[in-house]
C-alpha positions in Angstrom: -68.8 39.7 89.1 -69.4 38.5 92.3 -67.5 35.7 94.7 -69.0 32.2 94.2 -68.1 30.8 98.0 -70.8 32.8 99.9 -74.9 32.5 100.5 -77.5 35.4 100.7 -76.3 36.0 104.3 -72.8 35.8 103.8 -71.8 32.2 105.0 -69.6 30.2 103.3 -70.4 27.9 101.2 -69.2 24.6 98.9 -70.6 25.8 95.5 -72.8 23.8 93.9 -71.5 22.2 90.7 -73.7 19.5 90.1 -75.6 21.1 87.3 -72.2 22.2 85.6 -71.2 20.3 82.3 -68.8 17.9 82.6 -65.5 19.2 80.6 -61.8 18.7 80.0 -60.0 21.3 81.8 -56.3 22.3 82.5 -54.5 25.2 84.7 -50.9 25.9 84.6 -49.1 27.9 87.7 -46.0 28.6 89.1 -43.8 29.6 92.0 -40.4 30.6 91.9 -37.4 29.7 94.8 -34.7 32.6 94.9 -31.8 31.3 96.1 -27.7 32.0 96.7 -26.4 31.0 93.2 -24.1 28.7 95.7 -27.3 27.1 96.3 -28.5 26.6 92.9 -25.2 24.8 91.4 -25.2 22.7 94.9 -28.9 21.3 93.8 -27.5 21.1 90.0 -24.6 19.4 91.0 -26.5 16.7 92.9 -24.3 17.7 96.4 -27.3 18.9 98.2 -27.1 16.4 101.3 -31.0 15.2 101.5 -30.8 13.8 98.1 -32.2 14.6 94.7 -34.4 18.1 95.3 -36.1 18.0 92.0 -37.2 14.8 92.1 -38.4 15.2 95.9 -39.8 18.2 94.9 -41.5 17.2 91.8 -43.0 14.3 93.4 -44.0 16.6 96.3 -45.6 18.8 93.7 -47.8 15.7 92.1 -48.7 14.7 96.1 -49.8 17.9 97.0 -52.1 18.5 94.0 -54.0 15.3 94.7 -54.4 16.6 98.2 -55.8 19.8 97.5 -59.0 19.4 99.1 -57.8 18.5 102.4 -56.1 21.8 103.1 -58.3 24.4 101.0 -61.5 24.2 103.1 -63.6 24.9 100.1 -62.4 23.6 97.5 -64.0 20.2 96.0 -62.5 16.7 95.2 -61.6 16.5 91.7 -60.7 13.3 89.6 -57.2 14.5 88.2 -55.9 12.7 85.0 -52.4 14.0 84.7 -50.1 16.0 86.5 -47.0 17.5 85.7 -44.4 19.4 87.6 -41.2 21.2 85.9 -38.3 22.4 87.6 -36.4 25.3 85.5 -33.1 26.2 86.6 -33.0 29.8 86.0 -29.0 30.8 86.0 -27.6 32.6 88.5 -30.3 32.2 91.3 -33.8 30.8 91.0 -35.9 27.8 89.8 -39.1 28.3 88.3 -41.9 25.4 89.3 -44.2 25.5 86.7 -46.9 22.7 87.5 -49.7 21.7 85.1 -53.2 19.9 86.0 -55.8 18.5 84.5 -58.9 17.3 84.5 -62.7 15.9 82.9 -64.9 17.7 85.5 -67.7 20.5 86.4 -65.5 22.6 88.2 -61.3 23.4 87.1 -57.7 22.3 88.7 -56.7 25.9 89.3 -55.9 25.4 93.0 -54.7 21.9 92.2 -51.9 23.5 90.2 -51.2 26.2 92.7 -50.9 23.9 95.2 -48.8 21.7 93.1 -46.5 24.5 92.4 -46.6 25.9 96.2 -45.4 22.5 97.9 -43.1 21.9 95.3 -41.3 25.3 95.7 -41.5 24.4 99.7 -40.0 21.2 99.5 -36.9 22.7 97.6 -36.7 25.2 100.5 -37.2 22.5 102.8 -34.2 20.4 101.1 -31.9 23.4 100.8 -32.6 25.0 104.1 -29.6 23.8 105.7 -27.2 25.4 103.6 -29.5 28.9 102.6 -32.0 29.6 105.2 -32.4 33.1 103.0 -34.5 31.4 100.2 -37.1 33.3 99.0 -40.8 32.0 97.6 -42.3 34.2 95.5 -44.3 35.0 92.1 -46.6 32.0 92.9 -49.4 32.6 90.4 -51.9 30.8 87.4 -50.1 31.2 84.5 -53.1 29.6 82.4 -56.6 27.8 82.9 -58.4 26.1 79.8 -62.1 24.8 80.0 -65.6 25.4 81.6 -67.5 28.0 81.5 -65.7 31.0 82.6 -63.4 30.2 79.5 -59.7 29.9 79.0 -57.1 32.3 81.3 -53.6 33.5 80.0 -51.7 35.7 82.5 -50.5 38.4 80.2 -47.3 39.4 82.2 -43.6 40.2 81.7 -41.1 37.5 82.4 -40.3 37.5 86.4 -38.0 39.9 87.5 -34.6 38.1 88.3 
């Protein structure tokens, strides 16, 4: 297998997808926030002082997905048709972000969903800073891809270690 984003010489490229069939396609990743479980029943509770940090961050997720090309150099503009991000309290210290992306194009929403769950899992630290500057991202990974030619992608992985 070889990497898809260089020429003959070793430059980087935009790959070409325009002969590429045109098919629905899906990816699922996540990112998880470890936290002080002080932290994790402030969000619950609805305390934390910036406001709502699921919403902000699920919103932030669905942004960031839609902006994908602008901050991966090589990655190309792709028509989304739905995105979803899910926060998952995970008792006594973490949230899981699990975002999900899809699309009807030549090329998949794999970054889209990483970035989706990236920015989500930033805006929760970004929210909860003030009271637990210790907050740890980590775990970010695809979870699943469905469509095109490489063919569907399930991580097969224990759950994350708490």
């Amino acid at each position: 297998m070889e990497l898809t984003h260089f020429d003959k010489n070793g430059e980087a490229i935009m790959v070409d997808v325009s002969q590429k069939e045109t098919t629905a396609r899906s990816a699922t990743a996540r990112a998880i926030v470890k936290m002080k479980p002080e932290t994790l029943e402030l969000i619950l509770a609805g305390n934390v002082k910036k406001g709502d940090v699921f919403a902000c961050a699920r919103v932030a997720g669905i942004m960031a997905s839609k902006r994908t090309p602008e901050l991966i150099p090589l990655c190309h503009p792709i028509p989304l048709t739905s995105v979803s991000v899910e926060l998952e309290p995970q008792h006594p210290d973490q949230v899981h972000v699990i975002a999900t992306v899809k699309c009807t194009y030549r090329t998949g929403a794999e970054m889209e969903a990483l970035c989706a769950a990236s920015v989500a899992a930033l805006t929760i630290y970004d929210m909860c800073k003030a009271v637990d500057r210790g907050m740890e991202i980590t775990s970010i990974c695809l979870l699943s891809k469905n469509g095109g030619a490489s063919g569907d992608y399930k991580r097969a992985e224990k759950e994350p270690t708490k």
